[in-house]
C-alpha positions in Angstrom: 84.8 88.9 103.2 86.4 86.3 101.0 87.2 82.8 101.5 83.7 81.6 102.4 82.7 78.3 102.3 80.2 77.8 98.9 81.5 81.3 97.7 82.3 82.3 94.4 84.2 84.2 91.9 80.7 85.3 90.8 79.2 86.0 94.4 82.1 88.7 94.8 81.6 90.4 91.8 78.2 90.8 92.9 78.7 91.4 96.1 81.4 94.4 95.4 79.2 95.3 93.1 76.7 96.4 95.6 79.4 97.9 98.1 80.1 100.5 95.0 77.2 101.1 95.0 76.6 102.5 98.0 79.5 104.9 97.4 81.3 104.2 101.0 84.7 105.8 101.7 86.2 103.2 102.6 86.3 99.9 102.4 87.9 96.5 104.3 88.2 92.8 102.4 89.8 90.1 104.5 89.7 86.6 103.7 87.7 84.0 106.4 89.7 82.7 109.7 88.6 79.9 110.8 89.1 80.0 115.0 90.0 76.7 116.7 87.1 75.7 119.1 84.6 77.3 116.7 81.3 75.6 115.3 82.4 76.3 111.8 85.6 74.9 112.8 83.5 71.9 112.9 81.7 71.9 110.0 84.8 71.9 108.2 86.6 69.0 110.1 83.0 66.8 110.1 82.9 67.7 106.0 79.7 69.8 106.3 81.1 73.0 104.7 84.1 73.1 102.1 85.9 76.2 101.9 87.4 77.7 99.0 90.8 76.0 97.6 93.6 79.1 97.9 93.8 79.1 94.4 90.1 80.3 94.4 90.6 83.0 97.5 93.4 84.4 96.3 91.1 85.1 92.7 88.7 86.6 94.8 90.6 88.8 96.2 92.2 90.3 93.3 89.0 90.4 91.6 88.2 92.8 94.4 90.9 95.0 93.8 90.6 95.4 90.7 86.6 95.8 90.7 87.7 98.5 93.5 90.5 100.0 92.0 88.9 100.6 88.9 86.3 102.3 90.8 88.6 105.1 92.1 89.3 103.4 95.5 93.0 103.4 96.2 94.4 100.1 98.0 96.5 101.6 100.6 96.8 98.4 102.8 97.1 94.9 102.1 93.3 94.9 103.5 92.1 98.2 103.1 90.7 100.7 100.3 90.0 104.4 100.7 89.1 106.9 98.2 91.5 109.4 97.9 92.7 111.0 101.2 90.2 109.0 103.1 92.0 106.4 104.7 91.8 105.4 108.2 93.8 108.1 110.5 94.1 105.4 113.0 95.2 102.8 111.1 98.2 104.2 109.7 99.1 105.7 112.7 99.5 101.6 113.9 101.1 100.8 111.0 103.6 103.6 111.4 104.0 102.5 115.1 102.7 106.1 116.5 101.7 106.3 120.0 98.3 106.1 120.9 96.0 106.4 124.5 93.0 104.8 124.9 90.7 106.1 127.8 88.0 103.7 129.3 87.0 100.4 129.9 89.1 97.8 127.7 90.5 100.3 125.9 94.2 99.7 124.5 97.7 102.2 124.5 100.9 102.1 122.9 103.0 104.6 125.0 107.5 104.3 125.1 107.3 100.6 123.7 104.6 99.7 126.4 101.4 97.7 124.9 98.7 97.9 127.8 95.3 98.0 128.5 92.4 99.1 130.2 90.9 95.9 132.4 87.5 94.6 129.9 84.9 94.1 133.0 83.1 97.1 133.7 81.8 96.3 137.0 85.6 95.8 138.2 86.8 99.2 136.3 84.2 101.4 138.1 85.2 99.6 141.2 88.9 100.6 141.2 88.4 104.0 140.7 85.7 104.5 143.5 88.5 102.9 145.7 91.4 104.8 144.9 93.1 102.0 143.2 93.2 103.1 139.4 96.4 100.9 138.9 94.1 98.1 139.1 92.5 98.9 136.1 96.2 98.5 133.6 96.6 95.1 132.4 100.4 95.3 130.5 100.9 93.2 127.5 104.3 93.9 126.2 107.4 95.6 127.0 109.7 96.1 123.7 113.4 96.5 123.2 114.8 98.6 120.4 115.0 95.7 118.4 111.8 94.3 118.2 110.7 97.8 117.6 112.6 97.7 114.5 111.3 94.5 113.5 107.6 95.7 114.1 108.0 98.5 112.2 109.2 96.7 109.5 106.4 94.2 109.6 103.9 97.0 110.4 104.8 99.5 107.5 105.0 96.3 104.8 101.3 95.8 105.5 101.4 99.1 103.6 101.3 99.2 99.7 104.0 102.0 99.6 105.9 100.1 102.3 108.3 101.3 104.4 109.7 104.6 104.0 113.8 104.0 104.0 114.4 108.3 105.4 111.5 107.7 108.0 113.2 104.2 109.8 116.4 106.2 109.8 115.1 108.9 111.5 113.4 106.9 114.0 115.8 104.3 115.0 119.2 106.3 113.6 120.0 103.0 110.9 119.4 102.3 107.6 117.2 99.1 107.6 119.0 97.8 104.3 122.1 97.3 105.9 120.2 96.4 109.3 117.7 93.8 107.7 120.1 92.7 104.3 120.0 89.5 104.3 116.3 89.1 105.1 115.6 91.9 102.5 118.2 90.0 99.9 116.8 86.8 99.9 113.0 88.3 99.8 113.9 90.1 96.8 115.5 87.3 95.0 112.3 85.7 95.9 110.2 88.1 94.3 108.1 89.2 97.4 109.5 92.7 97.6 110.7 95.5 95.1 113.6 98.0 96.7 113.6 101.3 94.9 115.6 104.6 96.4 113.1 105.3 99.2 111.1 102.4 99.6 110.7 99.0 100.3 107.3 97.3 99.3 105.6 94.2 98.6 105.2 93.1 95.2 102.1 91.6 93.6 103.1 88.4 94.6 104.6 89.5 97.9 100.8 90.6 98.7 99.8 87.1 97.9 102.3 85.6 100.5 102.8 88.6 102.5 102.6 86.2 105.7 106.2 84.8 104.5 107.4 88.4 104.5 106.3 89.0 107.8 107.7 85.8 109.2 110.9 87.6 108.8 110.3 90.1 110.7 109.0 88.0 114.0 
């Protein structure tokens, strides 16, 4: 994790250091949220602990690429490195927006544009089911049109380092998302937060750095 309060440049060298070596598959860096409501939350607004100014995090965060990437990890996500053919079969199955069931308590699906899940107390869950009423147990998020599909995809698959696949959002939605999405797409270009190439639309180095601005667009 980056982004921590007394961190430095130093301390993440070190510490990816150490994750090499222990030879892991795969590996996650994400950079500190602080949640509203949290103590650290309130360390921070009563001056106690100082986090890192974003010139600093975003340093950190490229000296863990590169540490990693020089390593033989590949950086497949904006968050996530895998040695080769390692990465996580679940995770690019979200980012492609694939369907998935999730069986048990508080367990999450994505089924026909349908985000639901599985009610989180266990007590409850058992309950429904010894009473015949296993409708209980779904708790339904979301319910998507075509079009935000779309724009999820697009915000999903340019979490991705390759990006989104131009042939693959045709086949799915039957358009071409640089005549659906050109203005969006132009004016991120112009802004040097994306490359467009003949199959592929991805996030240039400094489109990783403000990939959140990309995204936006796609909200």
């Amino acid at each position: 994790m980056i982004g921590l309060p007394k961190q430095n440049l130093s301390d993440v060298e070190k510490s990816v250091q150490k994750v090499i070596s222990l030879n892991p598959e795969h590996v996650s860096v994400y950079s500190l949220i602080v949640e509203e409501g949290t103590s650290l939350e309130k360390q921070i607004q009563e001056g106690k602990l100082i986090l890192p100014k974003e010139e600093l995090e975003r340093k950190e965060y490229w000296t863990v690429k590169n540490l990693l990437e020089a390593s033989g990890y590949e950086h497949y996500e904006i968050s996530n490195f895998a040695k080769p053919g390692k990465e996580s079969r679940h995770n690019l199955d979200c980012w492609e927006q694939k369907e998935y069931l999730g069986f048990g308590v508080a367990a999450h699906s994505y089924t026909d544009g349908v985000r639901y899940s599985n009610r989180a107390n266990l007590e409850e869950y058992i309950r429904n089911y010894q009473e015949q009423r296993p409708e209980k147990n779904f708790v339904f998020h979301e319910k998507q049109d075509e079009e935000s599909q779309k724009k999820e995809y697009m915000l999903l698959g340019l979490r991705k380092i390759k990006g989104v696949q131009i042939s693959k959002f045709k086949e799915k939605f039957a358009e071409n998302p640089i005549y659906r999405y050109h203005f969006e797409l132009d004016q991120l270009v112009k802004d040097g937060l994306l490359e467009v190439d003949d199959d592929w639309i991805y996030l240039t180095d400094r489109g990783i750095d403000l990939a959140n601005i990309v995204w936006e667009k796609f909200v």
